[in-house]
C-alpha atoms as one frame of an Amber mdcrd trajectory, in Angstrom:
protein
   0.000   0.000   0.000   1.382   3.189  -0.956   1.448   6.366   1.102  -1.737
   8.039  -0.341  -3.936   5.413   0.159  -2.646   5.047   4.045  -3.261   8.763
   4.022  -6.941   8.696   2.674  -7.843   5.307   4.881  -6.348   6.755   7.972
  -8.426  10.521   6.668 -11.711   8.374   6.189 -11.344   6.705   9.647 -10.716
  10.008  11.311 -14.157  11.130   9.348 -16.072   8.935  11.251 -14.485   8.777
  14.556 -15.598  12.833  14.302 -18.987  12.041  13.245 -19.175   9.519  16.173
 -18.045  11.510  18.943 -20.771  14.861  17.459 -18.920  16.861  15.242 -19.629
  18.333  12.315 -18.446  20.253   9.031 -15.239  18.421   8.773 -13.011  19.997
   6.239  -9.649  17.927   5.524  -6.843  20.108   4.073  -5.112  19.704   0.775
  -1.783  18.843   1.798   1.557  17.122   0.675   3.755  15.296   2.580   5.897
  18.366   3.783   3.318  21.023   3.844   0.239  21.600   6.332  -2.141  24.332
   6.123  -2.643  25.709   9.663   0.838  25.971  11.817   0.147  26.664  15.593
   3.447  26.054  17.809   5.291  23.284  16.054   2.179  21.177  15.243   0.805
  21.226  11.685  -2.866  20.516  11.420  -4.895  18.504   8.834  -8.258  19.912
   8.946 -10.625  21.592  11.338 -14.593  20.796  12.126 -16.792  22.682  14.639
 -18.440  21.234  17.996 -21.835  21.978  19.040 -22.077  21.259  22.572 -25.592
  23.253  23.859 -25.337  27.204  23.176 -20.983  26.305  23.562 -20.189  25.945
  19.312 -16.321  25.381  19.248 -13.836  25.096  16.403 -12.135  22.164  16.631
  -8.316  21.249  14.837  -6.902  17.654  14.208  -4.082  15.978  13.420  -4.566
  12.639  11.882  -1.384   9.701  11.795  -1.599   6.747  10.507   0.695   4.861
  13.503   1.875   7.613  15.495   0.390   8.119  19.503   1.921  12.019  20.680
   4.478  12.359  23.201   3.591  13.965  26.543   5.478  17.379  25.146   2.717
  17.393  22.153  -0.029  16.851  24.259   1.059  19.787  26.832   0.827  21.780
  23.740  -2.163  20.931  22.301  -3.624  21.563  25.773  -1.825  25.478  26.394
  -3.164  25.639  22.230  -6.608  24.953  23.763  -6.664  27.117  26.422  -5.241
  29.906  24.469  -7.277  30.058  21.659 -10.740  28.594  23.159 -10.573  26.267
  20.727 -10.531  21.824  20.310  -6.975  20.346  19.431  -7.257  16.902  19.039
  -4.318  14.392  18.130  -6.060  11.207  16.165  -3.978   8.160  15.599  -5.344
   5.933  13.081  -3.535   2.251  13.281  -4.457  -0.815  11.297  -6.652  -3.697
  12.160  -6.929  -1.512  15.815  -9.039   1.011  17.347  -8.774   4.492  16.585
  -7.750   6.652  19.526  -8.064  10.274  19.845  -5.889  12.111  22.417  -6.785
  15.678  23.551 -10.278  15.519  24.654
C-alpha cells in the first residue's frame, strides 16, 4: 500500500471517529507530505470541524497519523493551544486492524 492510500484510509477513519463523537463540518486540508495548512506552535494541522455542545459551538483542529500516539510534550501543547485560543486540538492516531484513539479531549 502506498502512502496516499494510508493517508486517505487513515483521513476516512478520522471522518467517522468525528462524526461519532458529534462533530460536524469536517473539512480535511489539501496537503503534501511536507506542507500543512494551519501551523500553531510546532504542530501542523490537517483539517478543522466545529463542535456543538448546547449554546458552547467550538472550532475544533486535528491531526490525523496513521501509527503515530503524541508524546507527553505534544499533548502539553495541544492543551496550552486549547486554552489559548478557546478552541478543540485533538491528536487522532489511526492504526491498522486496531481502534482508533483520539488524544486531547
Amino acid at each position: 500500500m502506498n502512502t496516499m492510500q494510508k493517508m486517505r484510509r487513515s483521513n476516512m477513519k478520522a471522518r467517522k471517529k468525528l462524526t461519532e463523537l458529534g462533530f460536524t463540518n469536517i473539512q480535511m486540508f489539501p496537503h503534501t507530505r511536507w506542507s500543512k495548512d494551519i501551523h500553531l506552535e510546532e504542530i501542523g494541522f490537517d483539517g478543522f470541524c466545529y463542535h456543538n455542545k448546547g449554546k458552547d459551538r467550538r472550532i475544533c483542529l486535528f491531526q490525523v497519523k496513521s501509527n503515530q500516539k503524541p508524546s507527553k510534550a505534544v499533548l502539553r501543547v495541544l492543551y496550552n493551544l486549547s486554552d489559548a485560543y478557546s478552541c478543540i486540538c485533538l491528536w487522532i492516531n489511526c492504526p491498522d486492524r486496531k481502534p482508533v484513539e483520539v488524544y486531547g479531549l
